[in-house]
C-alpha positions as CSV (number, residue, x, y, z in Angstrom):
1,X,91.3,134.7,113.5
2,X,91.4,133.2,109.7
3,X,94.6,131.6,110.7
4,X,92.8,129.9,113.7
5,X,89.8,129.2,112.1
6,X,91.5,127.6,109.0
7,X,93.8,125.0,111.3
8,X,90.4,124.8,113.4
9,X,88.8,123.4,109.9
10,X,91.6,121.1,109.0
11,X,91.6,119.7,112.5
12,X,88.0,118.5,112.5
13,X,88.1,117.1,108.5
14,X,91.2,114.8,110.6
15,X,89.0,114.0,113.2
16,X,86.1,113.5,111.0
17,X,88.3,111.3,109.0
18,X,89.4,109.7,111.8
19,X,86.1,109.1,112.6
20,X,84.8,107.8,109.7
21,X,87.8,105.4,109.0
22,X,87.5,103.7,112.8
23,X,83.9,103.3,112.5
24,X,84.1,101.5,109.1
25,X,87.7,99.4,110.2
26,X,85.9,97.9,113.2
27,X,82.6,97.2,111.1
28,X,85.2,95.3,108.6
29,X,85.8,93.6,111.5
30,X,82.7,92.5,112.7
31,X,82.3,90.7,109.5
32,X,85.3,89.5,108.6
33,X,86.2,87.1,111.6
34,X,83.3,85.0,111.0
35,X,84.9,83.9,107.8
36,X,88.3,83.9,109.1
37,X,87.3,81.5,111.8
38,X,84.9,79.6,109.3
39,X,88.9,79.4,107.2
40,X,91.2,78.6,109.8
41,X,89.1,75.8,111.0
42,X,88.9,74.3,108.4
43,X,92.3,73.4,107.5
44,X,92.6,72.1,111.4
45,X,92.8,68.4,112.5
46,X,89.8,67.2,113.6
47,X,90.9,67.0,117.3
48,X,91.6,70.8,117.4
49,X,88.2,71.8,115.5
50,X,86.0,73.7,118.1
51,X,88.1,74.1,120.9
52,X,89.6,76.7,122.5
53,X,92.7,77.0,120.0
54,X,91.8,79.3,117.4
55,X,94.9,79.1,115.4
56,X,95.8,75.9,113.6
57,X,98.4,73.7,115.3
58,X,99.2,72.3,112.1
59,X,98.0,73.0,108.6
60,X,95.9,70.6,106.9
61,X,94.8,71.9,103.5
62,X,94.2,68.6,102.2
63,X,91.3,68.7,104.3
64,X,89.7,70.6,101.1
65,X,90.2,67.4,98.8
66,X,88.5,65.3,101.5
67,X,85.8,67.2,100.8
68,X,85.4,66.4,97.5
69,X,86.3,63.0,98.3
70,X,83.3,62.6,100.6
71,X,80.5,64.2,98.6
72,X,79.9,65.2,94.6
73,X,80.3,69.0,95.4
74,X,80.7,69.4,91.5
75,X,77.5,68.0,90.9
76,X,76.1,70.0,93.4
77,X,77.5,73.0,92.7
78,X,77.0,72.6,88.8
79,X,73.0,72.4,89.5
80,X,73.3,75.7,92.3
81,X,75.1,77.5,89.4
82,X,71.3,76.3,87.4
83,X,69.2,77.4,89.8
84,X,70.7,81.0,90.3
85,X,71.9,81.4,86.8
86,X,68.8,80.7,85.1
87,X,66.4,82.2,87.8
88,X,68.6,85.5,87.6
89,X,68.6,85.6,84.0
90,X,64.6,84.9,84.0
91,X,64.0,87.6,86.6
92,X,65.8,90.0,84.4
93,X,64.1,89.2,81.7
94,X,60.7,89.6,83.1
95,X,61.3,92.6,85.1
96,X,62.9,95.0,83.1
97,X,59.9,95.2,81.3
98,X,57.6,95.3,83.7
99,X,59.7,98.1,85.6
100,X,60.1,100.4,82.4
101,X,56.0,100.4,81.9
102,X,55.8,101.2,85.1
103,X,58.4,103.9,85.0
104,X,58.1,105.8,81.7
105,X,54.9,104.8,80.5
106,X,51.1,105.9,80.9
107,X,48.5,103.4,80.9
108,X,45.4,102.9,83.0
109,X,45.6,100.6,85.9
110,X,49.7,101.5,86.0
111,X,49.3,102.9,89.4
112,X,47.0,99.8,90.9
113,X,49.6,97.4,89.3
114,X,52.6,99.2,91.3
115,X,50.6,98.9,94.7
116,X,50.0,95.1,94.4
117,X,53.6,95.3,93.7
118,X,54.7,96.6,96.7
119,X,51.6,94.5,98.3
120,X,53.0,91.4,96.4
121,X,56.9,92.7,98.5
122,X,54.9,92.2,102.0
123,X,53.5,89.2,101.7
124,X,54.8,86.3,103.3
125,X,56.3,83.6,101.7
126,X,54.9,81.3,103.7
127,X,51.2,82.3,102.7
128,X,52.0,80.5,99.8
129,X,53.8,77.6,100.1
130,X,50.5,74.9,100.7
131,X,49.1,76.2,97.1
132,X,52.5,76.3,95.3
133,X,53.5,73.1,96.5
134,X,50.4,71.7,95.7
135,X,50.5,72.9,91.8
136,X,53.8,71.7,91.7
137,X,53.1,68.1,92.3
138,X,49.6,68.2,90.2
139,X,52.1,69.1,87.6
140,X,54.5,66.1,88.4
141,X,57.6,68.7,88.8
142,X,58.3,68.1,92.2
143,X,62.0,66.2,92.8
144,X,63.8,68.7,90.2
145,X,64.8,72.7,90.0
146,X,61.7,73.4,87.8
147,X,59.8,74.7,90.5
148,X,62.4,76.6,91.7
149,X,62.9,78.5,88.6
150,X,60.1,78.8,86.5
151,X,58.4,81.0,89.5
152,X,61.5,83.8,88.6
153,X,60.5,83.6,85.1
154,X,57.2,84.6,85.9
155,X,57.4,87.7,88.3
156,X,59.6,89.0,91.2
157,X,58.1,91.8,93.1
158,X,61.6,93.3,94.6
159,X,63.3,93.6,91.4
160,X,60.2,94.8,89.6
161,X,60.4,97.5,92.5
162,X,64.4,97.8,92.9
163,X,64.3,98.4,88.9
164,X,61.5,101.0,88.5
165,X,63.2,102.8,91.4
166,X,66.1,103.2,89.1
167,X,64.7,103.9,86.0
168,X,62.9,106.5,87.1
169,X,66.1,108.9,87.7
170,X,67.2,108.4,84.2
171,X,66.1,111.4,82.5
172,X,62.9,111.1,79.7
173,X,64.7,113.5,77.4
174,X,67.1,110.5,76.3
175,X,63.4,108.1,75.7
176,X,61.7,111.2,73.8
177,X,64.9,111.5,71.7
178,X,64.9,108.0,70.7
179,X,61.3,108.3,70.2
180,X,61.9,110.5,67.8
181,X,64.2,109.1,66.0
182,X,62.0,106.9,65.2
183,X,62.7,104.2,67.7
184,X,59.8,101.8,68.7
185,X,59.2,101.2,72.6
186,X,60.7,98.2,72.5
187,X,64.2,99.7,70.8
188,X,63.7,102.5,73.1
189,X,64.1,100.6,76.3
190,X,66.6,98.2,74.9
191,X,69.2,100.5,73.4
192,X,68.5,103.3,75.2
193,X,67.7,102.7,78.9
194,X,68.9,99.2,79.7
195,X,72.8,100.6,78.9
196,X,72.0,103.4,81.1
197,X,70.6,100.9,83.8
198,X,73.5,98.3,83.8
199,X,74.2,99.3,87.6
200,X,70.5,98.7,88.9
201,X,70.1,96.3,86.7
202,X,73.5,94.2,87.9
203,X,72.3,95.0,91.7
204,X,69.1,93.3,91.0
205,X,70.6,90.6,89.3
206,X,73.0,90.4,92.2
207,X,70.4,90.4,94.6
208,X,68.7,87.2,92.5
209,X,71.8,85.6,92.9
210,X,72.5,85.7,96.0
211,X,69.5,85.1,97.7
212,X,69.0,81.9,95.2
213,X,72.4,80.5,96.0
214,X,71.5,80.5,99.6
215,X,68.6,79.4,99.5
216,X,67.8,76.2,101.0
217,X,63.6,76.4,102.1
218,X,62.6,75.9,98.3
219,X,65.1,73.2,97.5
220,X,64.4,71.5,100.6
221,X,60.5,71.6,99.8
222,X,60.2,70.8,96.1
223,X,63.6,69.2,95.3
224,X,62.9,66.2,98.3
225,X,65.1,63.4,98.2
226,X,66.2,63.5,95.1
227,X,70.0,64.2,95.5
228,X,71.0,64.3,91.8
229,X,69.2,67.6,91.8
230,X,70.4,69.5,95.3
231,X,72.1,72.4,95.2
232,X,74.9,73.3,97.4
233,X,73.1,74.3,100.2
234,X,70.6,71.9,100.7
235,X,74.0,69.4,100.2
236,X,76.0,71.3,102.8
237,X,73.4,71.1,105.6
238,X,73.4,67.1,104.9
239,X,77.3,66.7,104.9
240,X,77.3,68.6,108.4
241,X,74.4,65.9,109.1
242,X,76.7,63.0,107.8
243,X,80.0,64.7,109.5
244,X,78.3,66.6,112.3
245,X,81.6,65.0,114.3
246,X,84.4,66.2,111.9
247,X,83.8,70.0,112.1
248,X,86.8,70.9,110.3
249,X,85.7,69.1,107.4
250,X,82.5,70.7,107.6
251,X,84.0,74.1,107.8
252,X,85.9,72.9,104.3
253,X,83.0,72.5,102.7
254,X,81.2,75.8,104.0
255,X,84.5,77.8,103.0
256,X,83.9,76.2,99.6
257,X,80.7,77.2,99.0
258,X,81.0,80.7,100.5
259,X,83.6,81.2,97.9
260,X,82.0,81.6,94.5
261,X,79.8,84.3,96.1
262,X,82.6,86.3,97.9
263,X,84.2,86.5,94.6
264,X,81.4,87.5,92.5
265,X,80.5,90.4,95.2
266,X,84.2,91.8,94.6
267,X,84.1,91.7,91.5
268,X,80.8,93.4,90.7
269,X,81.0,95.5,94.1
270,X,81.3,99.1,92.0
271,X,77.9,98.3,89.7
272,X,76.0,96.9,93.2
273,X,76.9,99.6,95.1
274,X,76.3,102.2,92.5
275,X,72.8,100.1,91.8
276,X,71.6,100.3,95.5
277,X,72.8,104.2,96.1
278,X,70.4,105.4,92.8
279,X,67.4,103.7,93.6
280,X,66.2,105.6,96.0
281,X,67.0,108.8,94.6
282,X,63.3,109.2,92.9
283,X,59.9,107.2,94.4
């Protein structure tokens, strides 16, 4: 009966691997061949682009240097790498604060702040547009980024939230030690709990990034017309405007932009993924 029972055990770990292995494979899938087709039509002729062929009859990678050729994607992409650097720099700097007094310190109001927090999370953006936009043009700062960033600076409900969630399953022992030592809050949650946070911290920061690199509402209400201050996506949905014809061009320039973003992601996929699985752990 143990022999039966033991090769009855190893069989189902096989099948569950099995399992397991399949399910993710196909889900790779799923969301892989949107950027393969997004790839391989873009180094097609123009003729071939969104047709029934799927495979390149001949390869045109020069299709790539067109781009360039047609638009100032450098510009455009040095003022995206702006908007998200400076707006994921200027969340972090405001809410990692705000999420360590909210997660290992006592003050009154603490628990009223974290529900307008959350409350802050639901509301729609849209709620606020007519007022935002409106202090953005009393304040002549309408046509450049500055709108687009100085709102980060200020407060960002989800990684105030995304960061508290993490801080609170770091232990206090390691805070009351340093507090001991002599440390002052400040030096506590700067040498102490930020390098314990780096993961939450970089998924929060990857979140910022993300989300502002793609964004293309906010640049398309304050930035306007003025083109020397578009980021890649509001300048990617305006070449497809100019070029709605020449789709493997198009495609080009989509595979371009996707790229910085798909290689920041694999490269900081072990801290994101070790960010998101913590936060959660405490509430």
């Amino acid at each position: 009966m143990s022999v039966q029972s033991g090769r009855g055990t190893r069989w189902d770990r096989r099948f569950s691997w099995i399992a397991v292995h399949s399910l993710g494979l196909a889900l790779g899938l799923v969301f892989t061949l949107p950027l393969v087709f997004v790839v391989l039509t873009a180094v097609m002729e123009d003729d071939q682009a969104m047709t029934s062929s799927l495979w390149p009859g001949e390869w045109h990678f020069e299709n790539f240097r067109t781009v360039f050729e047609r638009a100032p994607l450098l510009e455009y992409l040095g003022n995206s790498l702006l908007y998200s650097t400076l707006a994921t720099l200027g969340i972090l700097l405001s809410a990692v604060p705000a999420a360590y007094a909210l997660a290992k310190l006592r003050w009154r109001g603490q628990h009223v702040f974290f529900v307008l927090t959350v409350a802050a999370m639901m509301l729609p953006p849209q709620v606020v547009v007519v007022p935002l936009y409106d202090l953005w043009v009393r304040l002549g700062l309408t046509g450049s980024l500055a709108p687009l960033i100085i709102p980060y600076v200020l407060f960002d409900a989800f990684s105030v939230f995304l960061l508290r969630q993490f801080f609170l399953t770091i232990p206090k022992d390691y805070l009351d030690a340093a507090r001991i030592d002599g440390c002052s809050e400040l030096q506590v949650m700067l040498r102490v709990l930020v390098p314990m946070a780096k993961p939450g911290i970089a998924a929060a920061g990857m979140f910022c990034f993300l989300y502002t690199w793609n964004d293309y509402f906010g640049p398309l209400l304050f930035v306007g017309e003025n083109r020397d201050s578009w980021p890649l996506s509001l300048a990617l949905a305006s070449f497809r405007g100019m070029h709605h014809v020449e789709w493997n061009l198009t495609m080009a320039a989509t595979a371009l932009v996707m790229a910085p973003v798909i290689v920041l992601f694999v490269l900081a996929q072990r801290s994101f993924v070790r960010g998101i699985t913590f936060t959660g752990v405490k509430g």
